[in-house]
C-alpha positions in Angstrom: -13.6 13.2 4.7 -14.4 12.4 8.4 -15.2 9.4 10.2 -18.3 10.3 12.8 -19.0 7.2 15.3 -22.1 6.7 16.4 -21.5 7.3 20.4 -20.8 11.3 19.7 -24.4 11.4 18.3 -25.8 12.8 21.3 -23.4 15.6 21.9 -22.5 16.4 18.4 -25.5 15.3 16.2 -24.9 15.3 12.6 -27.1 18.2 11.6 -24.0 20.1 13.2 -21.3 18.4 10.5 -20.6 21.2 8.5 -21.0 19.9 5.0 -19.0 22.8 3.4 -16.2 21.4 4.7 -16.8 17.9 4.5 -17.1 15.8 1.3 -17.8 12.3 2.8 -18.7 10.8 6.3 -17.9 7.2 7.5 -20.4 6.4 9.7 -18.9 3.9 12.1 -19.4 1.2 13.0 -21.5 -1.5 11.7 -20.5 -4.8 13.2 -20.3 -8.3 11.4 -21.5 -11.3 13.5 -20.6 -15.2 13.3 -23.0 -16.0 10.6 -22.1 -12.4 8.5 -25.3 -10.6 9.0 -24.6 -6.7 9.9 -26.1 -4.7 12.7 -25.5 -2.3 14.9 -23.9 -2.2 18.3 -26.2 0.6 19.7 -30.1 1.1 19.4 -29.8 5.1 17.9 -27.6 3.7 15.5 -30.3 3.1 12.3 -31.9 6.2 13.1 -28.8 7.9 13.7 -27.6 6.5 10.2 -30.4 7.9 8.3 -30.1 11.2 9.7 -26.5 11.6 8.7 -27.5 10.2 5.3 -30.5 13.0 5.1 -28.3 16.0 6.9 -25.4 14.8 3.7 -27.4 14.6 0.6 -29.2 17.8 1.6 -26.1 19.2 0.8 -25.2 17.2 -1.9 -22.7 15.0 0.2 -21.9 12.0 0.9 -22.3 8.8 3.2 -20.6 5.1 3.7 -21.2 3.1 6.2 -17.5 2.0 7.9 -18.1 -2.0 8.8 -15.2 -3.5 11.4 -12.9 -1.3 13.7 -10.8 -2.2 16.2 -13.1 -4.0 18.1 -15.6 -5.5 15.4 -12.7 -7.0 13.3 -13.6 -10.7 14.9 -15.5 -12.5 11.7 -13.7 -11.1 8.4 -11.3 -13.6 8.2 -13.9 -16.7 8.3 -16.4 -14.2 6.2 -14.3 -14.3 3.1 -12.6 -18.1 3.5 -15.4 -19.4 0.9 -17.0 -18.9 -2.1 -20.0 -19.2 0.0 -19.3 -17.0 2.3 -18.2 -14.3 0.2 -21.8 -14.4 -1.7 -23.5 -14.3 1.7 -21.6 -11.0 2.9 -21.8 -9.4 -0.1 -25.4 -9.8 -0.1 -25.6 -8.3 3.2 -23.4 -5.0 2.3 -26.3 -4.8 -0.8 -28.9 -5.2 1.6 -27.1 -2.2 4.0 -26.6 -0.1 0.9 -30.0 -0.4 -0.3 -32.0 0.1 3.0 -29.9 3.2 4.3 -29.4 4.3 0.8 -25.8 4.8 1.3 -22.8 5.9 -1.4 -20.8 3.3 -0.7 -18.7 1.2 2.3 -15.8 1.4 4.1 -14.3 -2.3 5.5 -12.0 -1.4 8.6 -10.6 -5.1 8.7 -7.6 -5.1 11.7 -5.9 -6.3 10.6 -5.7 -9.0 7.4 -3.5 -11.9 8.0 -2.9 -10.0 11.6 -4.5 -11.4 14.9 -4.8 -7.3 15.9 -7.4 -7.3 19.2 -7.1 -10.8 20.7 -9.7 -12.7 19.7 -10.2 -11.8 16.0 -10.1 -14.6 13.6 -6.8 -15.2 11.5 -5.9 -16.8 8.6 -2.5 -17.2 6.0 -5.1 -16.5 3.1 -6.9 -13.5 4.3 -5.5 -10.9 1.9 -5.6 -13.1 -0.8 -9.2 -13.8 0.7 -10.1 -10.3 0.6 -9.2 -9.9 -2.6 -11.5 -12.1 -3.6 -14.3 -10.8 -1.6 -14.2 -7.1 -2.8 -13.7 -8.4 -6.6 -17.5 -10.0 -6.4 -18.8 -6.8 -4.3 -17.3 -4.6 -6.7 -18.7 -7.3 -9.6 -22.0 -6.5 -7.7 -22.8 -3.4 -6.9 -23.2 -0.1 -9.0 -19.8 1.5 -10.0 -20.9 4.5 -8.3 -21.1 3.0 -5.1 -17.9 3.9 -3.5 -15.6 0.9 -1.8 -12.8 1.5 0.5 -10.6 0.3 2.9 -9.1 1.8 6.6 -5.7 -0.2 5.9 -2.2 -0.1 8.5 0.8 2.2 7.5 2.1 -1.0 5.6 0.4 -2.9 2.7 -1.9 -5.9 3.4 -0.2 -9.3 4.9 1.0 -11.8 2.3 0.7 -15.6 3.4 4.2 -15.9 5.1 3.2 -12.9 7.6 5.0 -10.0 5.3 3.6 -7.0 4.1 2.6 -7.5 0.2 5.1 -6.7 -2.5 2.2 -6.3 -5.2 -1.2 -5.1 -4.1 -2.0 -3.8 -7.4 -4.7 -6.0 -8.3 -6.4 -4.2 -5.4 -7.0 -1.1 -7.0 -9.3 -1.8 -9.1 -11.6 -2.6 -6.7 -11.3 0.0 -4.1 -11.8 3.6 -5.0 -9.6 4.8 -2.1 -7.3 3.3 0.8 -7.4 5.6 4.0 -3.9 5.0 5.4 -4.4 5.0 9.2 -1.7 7.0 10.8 -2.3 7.0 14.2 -2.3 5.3 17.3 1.5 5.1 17.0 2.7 5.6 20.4 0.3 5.8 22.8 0.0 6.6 26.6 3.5 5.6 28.3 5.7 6.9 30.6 8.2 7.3 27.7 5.9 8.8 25.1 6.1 9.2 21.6 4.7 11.1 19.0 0.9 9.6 17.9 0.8 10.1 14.5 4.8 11.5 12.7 4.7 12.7 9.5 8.0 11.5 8.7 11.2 10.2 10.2 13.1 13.6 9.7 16.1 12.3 12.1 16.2 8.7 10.5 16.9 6.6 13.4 12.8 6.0 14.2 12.5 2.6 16.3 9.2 2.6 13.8 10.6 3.8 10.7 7.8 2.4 8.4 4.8 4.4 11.1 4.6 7.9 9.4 2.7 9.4 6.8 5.6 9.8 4.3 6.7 5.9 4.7 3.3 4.7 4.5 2.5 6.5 1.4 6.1 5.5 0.1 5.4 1.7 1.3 1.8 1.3 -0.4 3.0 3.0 -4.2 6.3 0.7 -4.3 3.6 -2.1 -3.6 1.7 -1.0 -6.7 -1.2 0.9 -5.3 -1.4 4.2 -7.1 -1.4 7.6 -5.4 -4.0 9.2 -6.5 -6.3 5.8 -4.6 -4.8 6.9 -1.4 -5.9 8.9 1.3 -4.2 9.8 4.3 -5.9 9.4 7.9 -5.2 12.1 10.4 -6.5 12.4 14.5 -8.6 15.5 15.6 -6.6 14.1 19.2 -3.2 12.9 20.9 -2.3 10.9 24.0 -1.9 11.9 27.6 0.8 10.1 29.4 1.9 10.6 33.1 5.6 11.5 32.5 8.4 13.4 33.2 10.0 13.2 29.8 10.9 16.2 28.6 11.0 14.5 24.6 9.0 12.4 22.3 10.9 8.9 22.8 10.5 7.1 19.2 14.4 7.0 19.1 16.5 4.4 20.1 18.7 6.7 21.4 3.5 27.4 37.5 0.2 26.2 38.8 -0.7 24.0 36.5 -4.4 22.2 35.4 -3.8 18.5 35.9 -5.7 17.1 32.8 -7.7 14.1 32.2 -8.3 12.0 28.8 -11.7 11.4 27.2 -12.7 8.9 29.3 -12.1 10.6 32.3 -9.0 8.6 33.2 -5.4 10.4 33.6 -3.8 8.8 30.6 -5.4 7.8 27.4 -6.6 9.8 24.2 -7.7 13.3 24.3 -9.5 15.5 21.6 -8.2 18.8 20.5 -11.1 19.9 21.5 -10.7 18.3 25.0 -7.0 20.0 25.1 -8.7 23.8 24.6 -11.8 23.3 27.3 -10.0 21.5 29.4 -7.5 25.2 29.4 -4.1 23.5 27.9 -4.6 25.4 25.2 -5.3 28.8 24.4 -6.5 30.2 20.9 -5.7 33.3 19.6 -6.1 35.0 16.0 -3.4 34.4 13.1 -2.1 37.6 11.0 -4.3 36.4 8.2 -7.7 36.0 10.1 -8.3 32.9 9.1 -6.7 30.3 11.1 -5.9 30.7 15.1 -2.9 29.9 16.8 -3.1 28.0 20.0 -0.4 28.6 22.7 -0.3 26.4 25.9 -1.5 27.8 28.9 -2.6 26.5 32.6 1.2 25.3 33.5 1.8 23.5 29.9 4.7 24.2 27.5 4.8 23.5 24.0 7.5 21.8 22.9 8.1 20.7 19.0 9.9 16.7 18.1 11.4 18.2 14.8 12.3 14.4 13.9 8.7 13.5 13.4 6.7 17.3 13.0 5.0 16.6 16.3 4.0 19.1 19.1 3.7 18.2 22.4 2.8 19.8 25.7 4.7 19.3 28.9 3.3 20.5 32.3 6.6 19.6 35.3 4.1 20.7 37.9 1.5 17.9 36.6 4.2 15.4 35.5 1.9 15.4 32.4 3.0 15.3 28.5 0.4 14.9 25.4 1.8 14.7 22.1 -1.0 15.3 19.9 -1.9 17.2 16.5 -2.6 20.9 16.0 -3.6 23.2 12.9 0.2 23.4 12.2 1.0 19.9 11.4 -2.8 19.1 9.9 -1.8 22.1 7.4 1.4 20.2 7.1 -0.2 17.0 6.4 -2.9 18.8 3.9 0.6 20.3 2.0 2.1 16.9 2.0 -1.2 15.1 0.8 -0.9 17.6 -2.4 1.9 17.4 -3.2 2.1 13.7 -3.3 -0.7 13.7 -5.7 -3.0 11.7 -2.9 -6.9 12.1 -3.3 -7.1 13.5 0.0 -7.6 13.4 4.2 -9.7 11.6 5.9 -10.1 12.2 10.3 -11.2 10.3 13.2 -12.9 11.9 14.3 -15.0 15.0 13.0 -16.1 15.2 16.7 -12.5 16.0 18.1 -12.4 19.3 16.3 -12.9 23.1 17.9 -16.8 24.3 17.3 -14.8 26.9 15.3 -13.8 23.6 12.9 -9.8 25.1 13.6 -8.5 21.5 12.4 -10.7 20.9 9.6 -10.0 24.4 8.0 -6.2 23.9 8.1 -6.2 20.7 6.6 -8.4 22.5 3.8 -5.7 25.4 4.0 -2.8 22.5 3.4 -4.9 21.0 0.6 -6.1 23.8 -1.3 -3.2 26.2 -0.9 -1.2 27.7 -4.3 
């Protein structure tokens, strides 16, 4: 699965998503305004939509539209704080369903019973809220109308500000939970690693912010593995630094790179990392997936405490920790053998033309 946001439409339209590879797209995002109605934050977007819907079930795949994110998080918690509420935004996901003839929706709520961008609405009752809200849209729509959730590293917030110790009676409403691990440690000038797999050294200053505690941390709470779906990035963070580790412990000429946005810290695609000449690809011994070395000044380095590579450049005073088709064929290994449902990326856009990411994770997954 793959999230594709709707501002990559122009360089990467979604005739190019290569649906042999991909099972489901979220298309993101649809926003939710002060009186729960749902649009769009960009013009292209409805057409955009029903292209991606067109270019999927031509293939026999499949599309949900992602409502929420980081910044469109503002009106959940007053859009399910009533009965009457509830019944109007319901109505409004049908009426998105029907008129884009979608498979389903995916609420990116951050964060329930959190404050998350200052700004966003908060209540004591918003799980509990929530609950109630995706029990009359499940009540109401078609059971084969998928509905999931983009959900933190720990389970939903109970009324006293806690993560949940029961969050069982949320699966039978949602088909899937994509566990977000990301966005970890971002840019600093003591970086860390933007999305561990696990706390191998067990002295994390985040200990519960990796894949393995998340997954651990939602199935104690009752939510079964086989619902769960682990979110990996197609990118990492540039940081100006001289650290020569990732920090999440409490103990040549060289290219100077830039992030996506053209500043000189921030996120960076994979894809960004090889054009910009950080990386180099070069064939594996089994033909199928490349290796990529650092080049242009950069080392690799590998934090073996979280399974993270980073590159280091002295001459730039740059470091990016980031992930690679080493530990995305980690991750795919660790979603099977968990017994999870599968992966799900932001962003399909971040990956190689060659799809280098997206074929290890399948490699991980799919492996004897």
């Amino acid at each position: 699965m793959g999230y594709y946001p709707y501002w990559v439409g122009s360089a990467f339209p979604p005739e190019q998503i290569d649906f042999t590879k991909y099972d489901w797209v979220d298309f993101a995002f649809a926003s939710l305004n002060q009186t729960f109605q749902l649009s769009f934050e960009d013009a292209s977007c409805p057409d955009l939509l029903r292209r991606t819907v067109a270019a999927a079930h031509a293939k026999g795949k499949y599309v949900k539209a992602s409502i929420g994110g980081w910044g469109g998080s503002q009106y959940f918690s007053s859009a399910v704080s009533t009965d009457s509420n509830r019944r109007t935004f319901v109505q409004e996901v049908i009426r998105m369903i029907q008129t884009y003839n979608l498979d389903g929706v995916d609420f990116d709520w951050e964060y329930p019973g959190h404050e998350g961008l200052p700004g966003n609405q908060v209540d004591p009752a918003d799980s509990s809220n929530y609950l109630l809200f995706l029990q009359l849209l499940r009540s109401s729509l078609p059971r084969m109308k998928k509905i999931t959730a983009a959900t933190s590293q720990t389970p939903f917030t109970d009324s006293n500000g806690q993560p949940m110790k029961d969050v069982s009676a949320f699966a039978p409403v949602l088909d899937w939970i994509m566990i977000m691990n990301y966005d970890v440690w971002q840019s600093s000038s003591t970086p860390g690693p933007n999305a561990p797999l696990y706390d191998g050294c067990h002295n994390s200053t985040q200990p519960q912010a990796s894949a393995a505690s998340a997954v651990k941390q939602w199935s104690q709470a009752g939510f079964p593995l086989y619902k769960q779906v682990l979110g990996v990035p197609y990118y990492g963070y540039l940081s100006n630094s001289n650290a020569t580790r990732l920090r999440t412990r409490a103990s040549s000429p060289s290219v100077r790179l830039t992030a996506d946005e053209g500043a000189d810290e921030g996120s960076v695609t994979f894809r960004n990392l090889v054009k910009q000449g950080a990386l180099v690809a070069s064939p594996s011994s089994d033909g199928r997936r490349r290796i990529f070395t650092a080049s242009s000044g950069f080392n690799r380095y590998w934090d073996e405490c979280s399974a993270t590579p980073f590159l280091r450049s002295q001459t730039s005073r740059q470091l990016v920790s980031y992930d690679d088709p080493q530990t995305l064929h980690m991750k795919g290994q660790f979603v099977k053998k968990m017994g999870m449902l599968g992966t799900n990326t932001w962003d399909m856009s971040g990956d190689t033309p060659q799809n280098d990411l997206v074929v290890a994770l399948m490699d991980g997954l799919f492996s004897t």
